[in-house]
N, C-alpha and C positions, 0 to 999 in steps of 0.2 A: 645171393648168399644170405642165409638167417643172420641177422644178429642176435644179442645175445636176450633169448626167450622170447622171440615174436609169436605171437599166437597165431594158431590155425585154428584149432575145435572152433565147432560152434560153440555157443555159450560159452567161451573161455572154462571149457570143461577138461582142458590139458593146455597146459603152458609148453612150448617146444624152443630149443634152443641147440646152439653152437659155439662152441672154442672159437672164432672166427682167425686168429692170429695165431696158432701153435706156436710157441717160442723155439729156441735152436733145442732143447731137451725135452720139450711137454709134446706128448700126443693129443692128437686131434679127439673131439668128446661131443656126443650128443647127450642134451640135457632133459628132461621130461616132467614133467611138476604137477599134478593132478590139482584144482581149487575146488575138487568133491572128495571125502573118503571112497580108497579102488580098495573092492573084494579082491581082487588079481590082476597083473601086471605081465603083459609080454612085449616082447621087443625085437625084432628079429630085424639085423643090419647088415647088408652087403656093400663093402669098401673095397675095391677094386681088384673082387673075386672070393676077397678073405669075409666069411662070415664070423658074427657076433652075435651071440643069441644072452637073452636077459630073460630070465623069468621069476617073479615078485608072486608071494601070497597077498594079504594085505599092505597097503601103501596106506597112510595118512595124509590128509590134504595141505597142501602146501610143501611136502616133504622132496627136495628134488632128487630122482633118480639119475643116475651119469651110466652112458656107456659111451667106452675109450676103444678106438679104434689102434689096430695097431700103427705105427709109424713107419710111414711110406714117404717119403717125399716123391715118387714118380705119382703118386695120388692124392686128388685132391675132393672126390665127392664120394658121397654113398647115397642107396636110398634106404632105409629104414620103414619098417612095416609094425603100426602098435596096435594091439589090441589089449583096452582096456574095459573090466569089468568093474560098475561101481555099485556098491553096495544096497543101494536102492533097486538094484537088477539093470539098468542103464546099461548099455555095452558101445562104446566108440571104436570102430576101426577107422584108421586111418595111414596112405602109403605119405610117407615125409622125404622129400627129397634134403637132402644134403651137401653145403658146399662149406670149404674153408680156404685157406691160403697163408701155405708155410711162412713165417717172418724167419728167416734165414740170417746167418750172419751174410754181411755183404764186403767182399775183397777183391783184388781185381788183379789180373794176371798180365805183366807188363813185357814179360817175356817173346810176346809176339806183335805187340802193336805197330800199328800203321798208320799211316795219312795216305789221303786219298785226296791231290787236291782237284782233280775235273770234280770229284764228288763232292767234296768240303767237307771230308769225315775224316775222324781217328779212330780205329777201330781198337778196342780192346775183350778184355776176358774177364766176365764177372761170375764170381759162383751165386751169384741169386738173381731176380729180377730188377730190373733198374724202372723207379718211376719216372723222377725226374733229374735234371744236372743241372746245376750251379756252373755259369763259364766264368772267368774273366781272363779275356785277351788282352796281349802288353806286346808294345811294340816297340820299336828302338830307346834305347836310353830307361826303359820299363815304363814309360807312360802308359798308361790304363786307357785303349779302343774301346773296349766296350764290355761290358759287364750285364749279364740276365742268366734267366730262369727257363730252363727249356724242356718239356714233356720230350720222355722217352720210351717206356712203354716196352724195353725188351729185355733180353737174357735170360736166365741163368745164359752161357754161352757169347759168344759174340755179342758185341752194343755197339754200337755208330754212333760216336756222339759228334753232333755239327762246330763246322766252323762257326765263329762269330765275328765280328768285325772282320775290316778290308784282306780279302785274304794275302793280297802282297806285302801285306804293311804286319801281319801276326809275326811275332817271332816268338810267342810261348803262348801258351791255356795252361792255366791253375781251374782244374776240374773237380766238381764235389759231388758224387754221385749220390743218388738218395731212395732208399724204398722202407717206409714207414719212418720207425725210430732209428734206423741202421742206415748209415754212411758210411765211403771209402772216399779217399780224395789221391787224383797223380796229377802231375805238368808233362807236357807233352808239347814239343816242337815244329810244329810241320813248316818250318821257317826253311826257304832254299833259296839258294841263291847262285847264277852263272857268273862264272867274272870273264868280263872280255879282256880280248887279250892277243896279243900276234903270236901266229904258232913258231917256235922253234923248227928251223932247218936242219935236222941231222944230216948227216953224210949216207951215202948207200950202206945200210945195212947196217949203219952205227948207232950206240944209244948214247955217244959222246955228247957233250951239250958245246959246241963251236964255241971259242971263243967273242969272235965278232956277234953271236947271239944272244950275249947274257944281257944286254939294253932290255930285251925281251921277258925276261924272268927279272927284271930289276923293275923293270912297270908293274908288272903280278904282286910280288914282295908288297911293294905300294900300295896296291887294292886291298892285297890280305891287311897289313897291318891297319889299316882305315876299319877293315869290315871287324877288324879284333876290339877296335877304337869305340864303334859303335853299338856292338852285339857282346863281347866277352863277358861284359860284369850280368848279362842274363842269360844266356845261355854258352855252351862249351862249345867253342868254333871248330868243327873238323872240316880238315880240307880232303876233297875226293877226286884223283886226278884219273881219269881214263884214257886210256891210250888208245888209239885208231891207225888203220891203213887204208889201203888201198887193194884191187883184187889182184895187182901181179904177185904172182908167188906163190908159194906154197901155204894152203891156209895155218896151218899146224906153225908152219916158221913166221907167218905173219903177227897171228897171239904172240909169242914168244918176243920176237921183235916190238911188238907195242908196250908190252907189258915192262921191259927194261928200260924204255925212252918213259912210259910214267915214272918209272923208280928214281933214275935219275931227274927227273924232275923234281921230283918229292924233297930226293936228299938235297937238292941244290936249294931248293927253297928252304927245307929244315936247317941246312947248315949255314943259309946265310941270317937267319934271325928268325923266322916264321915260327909263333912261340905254340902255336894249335898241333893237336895231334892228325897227321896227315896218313891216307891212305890211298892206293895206287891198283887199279887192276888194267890187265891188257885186252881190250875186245877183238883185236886185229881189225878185220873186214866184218863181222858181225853188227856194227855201228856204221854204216854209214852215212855219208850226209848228202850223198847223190845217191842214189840206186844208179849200180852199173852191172853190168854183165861181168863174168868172169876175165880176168887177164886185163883190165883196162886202167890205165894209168891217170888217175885222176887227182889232178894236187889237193884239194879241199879234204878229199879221204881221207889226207895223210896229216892229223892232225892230232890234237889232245884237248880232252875238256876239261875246265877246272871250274869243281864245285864244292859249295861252302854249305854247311847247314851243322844242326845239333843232333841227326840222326842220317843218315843214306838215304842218297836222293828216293824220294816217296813214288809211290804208283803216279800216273799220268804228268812224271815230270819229261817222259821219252827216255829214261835211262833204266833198263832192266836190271832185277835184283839180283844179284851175286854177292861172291863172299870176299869184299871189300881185304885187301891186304892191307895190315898195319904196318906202315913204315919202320 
């Protein structure tokens, strides 16, 4: 990339130059500065198809000449072609290649982000290029894991920015993205978490919760308010119950059946104190935890998972993404 008026001529017989940063409303400029008096001035610039032609009778020495390029942000070079006459009869041509790079406002689109923890990434949406991020990780109770500076190198579009510290032990990043003078900063949770648990016994075909079974959701109760104990004052505890079967049945009645033994779960836990916002979907048999063949009655199938986090369980936690119902 020029900065601003690096020379090329020989003899410093034309000074050449670039806008090197266009701010969010200045167009992109090539600059030209003669340190001889020019009988005549041409300038002939092609930026990413759009020509620019400049043509000067006399120029005085030292006077700078500017041609502005229209504003593209899908472009970022040109090459330019000058032919200068200097008054002594001298003539310099010379082809000038052209680079710069838009300084863009920088914001970032929270609308779709993710974690990825096999990867150790959160992905989000920036409308300009990302250099580098500012992490700091905080883990239970908000104690500060670790805190740096880390080269990124991508967007406009998708940006991956990495985990930092132990990833079982993260449960927020306060992230400060940076490209030149312009910053955006978000937090972001890829904090998850499974709670063990003995599964609930329904009845054939019930989404009752048994009397003799609530020891069972009164141990979870336990968990959750421990895990609200230790994580609420940083991030917002939702709880994610999924419901599971088994392959007898009819799949279409299986969904249906799992997805009511989460609800009831849900509410039994909401209505007994569970202060987090709780959500429930039913996978039937699309979840299992044995691979079996169709019709086969396997008890472990026939179960529900209960998980905790500040967002829906992330890619590579084994739980596919759907549209999580709010209790």
């Amino acid at each position: 990339m020029l900065s601003l008026l690096v020379s090329f001529a020989a003899a410093q017989d034309l000074d050449f130059g670039v806008t090197p940063a266009p701010g969010p409303k200045e167009n992109p400029a090539f600059f030209l500065t003669p340190t001889r008096n020019l009988k005549s001035l041409y300038v002939l610039c092609d930026a990413g198809g759009k020509k620019v032609e400049v043509e000067k009778g006399s120029v005085a020495a030292m006077t700078k000449v500017t041609v502005n390029f229209p504003r593209n942000e899908a472009v970022s070079t040109a090459s330019c072609f000058v032919r200068a006459t200097f008054v002594d009869g001298d003539v310099v041509e010379q082809d000038v290649p052209v680079e710069w790079a838009y300084r863009l406002p920088l914001s970032i689109d929270l609308s779709r982000a993710s974690a990825d923890l096999q990867a150790r990434t959160v992905t989000v949406r920036t409308t300009a290029k990302v250099d580098e991020a500012e992490i700091t990780a905080y883990g239970a109770h908000k104690a500060v894991l670790d805190k740096r500076v880390v080269p990124i190198g991508q967007g406009p579009g998708d940006v991956n920015v990495p985990f930092v510290g132990e990833a079982h032990e993260v449960v927020l990043m306060d992230v400060t993205l940076r490209n030149g003078n312009a910053w955006a900063g978000f937090t972001y949770s890829p904090w998850f978490l499974d709670i063990p648990h003995d599964d609930v016994l329904f009845a054939t075909d019930s989404d009752l919760i048994p009397s003799d079974q609530e020891w069972k959701m009164k141990n979870v109760l336990e968990q959750l308010n421990d895990v609200l104990d230790k994580y609420g004052a940083i991030v917002p505890v939702k709880l994610y119950i999924a419901g599971c079967t088994d392959t007898v049945g009819d799949g279409a009645h299986n969904r249906d059946l799992s997805e009511r033994r989460a609800r009831s779960i849900a509410r039994w836990l909401q209505g007994h104190g569970f202060a987090g916002k709780v959500f429930y979907y039913g996978f039937g048999e699309s979840l299992l935890a044995v691979q079996t063949g169709d019709g086969v009655d396997q008890p472990v199938n026939r179960r529900a998972l209960y998980m905790v986090g500040a967002n829906p369980p992330p890619a590579g936690s084994g739980i596919p993404s759907v549209g999580w119902k709010a209790l």
